[in-house]
N, C-alpha and C positions, 0 to 999 in steps of 0.2 A: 700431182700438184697442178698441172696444165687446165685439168679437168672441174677442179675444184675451184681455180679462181675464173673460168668462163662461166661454173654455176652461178658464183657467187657475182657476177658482173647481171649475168641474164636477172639473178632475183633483184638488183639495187634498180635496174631501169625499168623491171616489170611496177617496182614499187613508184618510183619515180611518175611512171606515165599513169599507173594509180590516180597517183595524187591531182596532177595536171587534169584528168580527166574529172575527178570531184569538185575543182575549182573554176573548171571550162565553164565559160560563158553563156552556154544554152543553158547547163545544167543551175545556174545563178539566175536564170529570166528565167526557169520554169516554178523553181522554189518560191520565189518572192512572189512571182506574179507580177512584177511592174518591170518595167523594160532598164536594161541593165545599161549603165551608160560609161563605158569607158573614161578614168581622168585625160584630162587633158596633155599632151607630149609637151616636156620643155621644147620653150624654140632653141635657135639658132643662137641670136641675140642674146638671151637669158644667160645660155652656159657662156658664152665668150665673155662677158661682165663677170660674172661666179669667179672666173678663170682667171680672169687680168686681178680681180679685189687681190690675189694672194700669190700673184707671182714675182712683182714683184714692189713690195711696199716700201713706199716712202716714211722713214719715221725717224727721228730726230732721237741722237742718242742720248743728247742735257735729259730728255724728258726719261730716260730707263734710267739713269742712275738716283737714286734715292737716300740717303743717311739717316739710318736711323739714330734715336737719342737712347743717352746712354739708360734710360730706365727701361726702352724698349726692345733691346739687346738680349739676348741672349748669355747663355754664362758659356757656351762657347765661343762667340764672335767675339767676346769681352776679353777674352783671355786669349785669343788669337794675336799675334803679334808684340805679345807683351815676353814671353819667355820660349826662349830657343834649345829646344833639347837638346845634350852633346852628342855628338857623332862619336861613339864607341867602336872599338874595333873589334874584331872577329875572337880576340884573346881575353878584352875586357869582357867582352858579352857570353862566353862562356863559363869565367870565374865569376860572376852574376848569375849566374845559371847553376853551378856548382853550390855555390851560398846558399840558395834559394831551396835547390833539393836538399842538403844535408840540416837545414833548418825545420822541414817538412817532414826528414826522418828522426829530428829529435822531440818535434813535438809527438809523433808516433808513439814513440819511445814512453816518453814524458805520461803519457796518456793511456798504456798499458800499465806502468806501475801504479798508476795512481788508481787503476782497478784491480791490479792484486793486491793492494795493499787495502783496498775499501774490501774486497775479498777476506782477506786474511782477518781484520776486525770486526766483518762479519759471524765468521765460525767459529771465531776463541769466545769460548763461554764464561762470564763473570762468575767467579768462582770467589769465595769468602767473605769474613766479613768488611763491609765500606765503613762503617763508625773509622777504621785509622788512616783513610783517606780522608775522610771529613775533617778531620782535626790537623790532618797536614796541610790542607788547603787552608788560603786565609780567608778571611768575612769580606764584608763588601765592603763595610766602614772601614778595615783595613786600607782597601784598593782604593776608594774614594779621597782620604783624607792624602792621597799623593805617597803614600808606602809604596808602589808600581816599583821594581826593579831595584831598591835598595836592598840590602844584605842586611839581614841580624845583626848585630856586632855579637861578638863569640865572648861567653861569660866563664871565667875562669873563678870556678866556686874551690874555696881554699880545700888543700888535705888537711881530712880530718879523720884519722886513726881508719883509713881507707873504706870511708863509706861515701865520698862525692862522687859523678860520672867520670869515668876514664876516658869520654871522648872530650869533656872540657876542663881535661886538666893542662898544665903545659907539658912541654917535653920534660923537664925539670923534673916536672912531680910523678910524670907516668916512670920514669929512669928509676927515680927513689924509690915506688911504690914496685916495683918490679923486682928490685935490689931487696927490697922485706921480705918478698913474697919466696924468697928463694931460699934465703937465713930460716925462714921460719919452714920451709918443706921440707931443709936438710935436717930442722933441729926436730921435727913429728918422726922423721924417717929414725934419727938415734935415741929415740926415746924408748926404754925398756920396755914401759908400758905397751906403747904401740907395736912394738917387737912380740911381744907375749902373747895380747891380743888386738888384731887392728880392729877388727868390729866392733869390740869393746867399748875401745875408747873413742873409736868414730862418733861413738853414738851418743856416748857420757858429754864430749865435746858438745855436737848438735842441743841434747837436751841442755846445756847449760845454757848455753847459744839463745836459745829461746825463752830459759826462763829468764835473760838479763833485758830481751827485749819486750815481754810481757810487762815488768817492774817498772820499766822508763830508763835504769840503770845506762852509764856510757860503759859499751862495751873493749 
């Protein structure tokens, strides 16, 4: 190591005196050719002035203080002095700290599901037919004319020899129609005929079934 930084000392001053040598005086009067003239030395005088201008200066402090207007302010100098932050202590400032991280791991959260769920409605492939989506949806003149969030009111279509909807009947009527339906399985089950043959009469049944609704007949 000794070795290496004596080399490196002998090459900075061989470079140095290089330099020195390229810039020397003769070699400047011989290039130009016209006689090389030294600037002038500061005097004495000169630096002692230079010296006193900045040691020690007289200056009037009225004239350093300045106020600026409030258009020329700043929005920090503006808001300087007006609101004083609380001094929190060591216990407040870490349950501030706690909030802050369990807020940052719920929007994590929040923000994972919300890609596997754009996931998930990616891959599921539409599958049958939209005609009975379209007809459960409402029109827009529905939505426009102020329908938004109102409920159907529920149409209770009277019994009639058990051919209205079962989901808009009352309790009343689905009771009684349930009460038929039973009288009349127990009374097909004791019938000879159906005893003899059920296919038979399955079928006698059906074909009539349909010739009464062919005809317009109340069945």
């Amino acid at each position: 190591l000794g070795q290496v930084e004596v080399s490196r000392q002998f090459i900075h001053k061989s470079q140095r005196r290089f330099r020195l040598h390229l810039f020397s005086p003769a070699l400047l009067r011989s290039s130009s050719g016209s006689s090389w003239v030294p600037p002038p030395a500061p005097s004495q005088q000169g630096r002692r002035t230079a010296v006193n201008d900045f040691c020690a200066p007289t200056i009037d402090p009225d004239t350093l203080v300045k106020k600026l207007d409030l258009d020329s302010r700043s929005i920090i100098s503006s808001r300087t002095g007006l609101e004083e932050k609380p001094v929190l202590s060591k216990k407040e400032k870490m349950k501030l700290r706690k909030e802050r991280w369990l807020q940052k791991i719920e929007s994590v959260k929040l923000a994972k599901q919300k890609q596997k769920a754009e996931a998930k409605r990616k891959a599921t492939p539409v599958v049958g037919d939209m005609q009975p989506l379209m007809e459960a949806l409402p029109e827009l003149c529905d939505l426009t004319t102020g329908g938004r969030g109102r409920k159907p009111p529920k149409r209770y279509v009277p019994f009639r020899d058990g051919l209205s909807d079962f989901c808009l009947m009352k309790q009343a009527q689905k009771h009684r129609l349930l009460e038929e339906e039973v009288t009349r399985f127990h009374e097909v089950i004791t019938n000879p005929r159906y005893r003899a043959n059920p296919l038979m009469a399955i079928s006698e049944h059906l074909s009539k079934r349909l010739r009464q609704e062919e005809e317009g007949k109340p069945l």
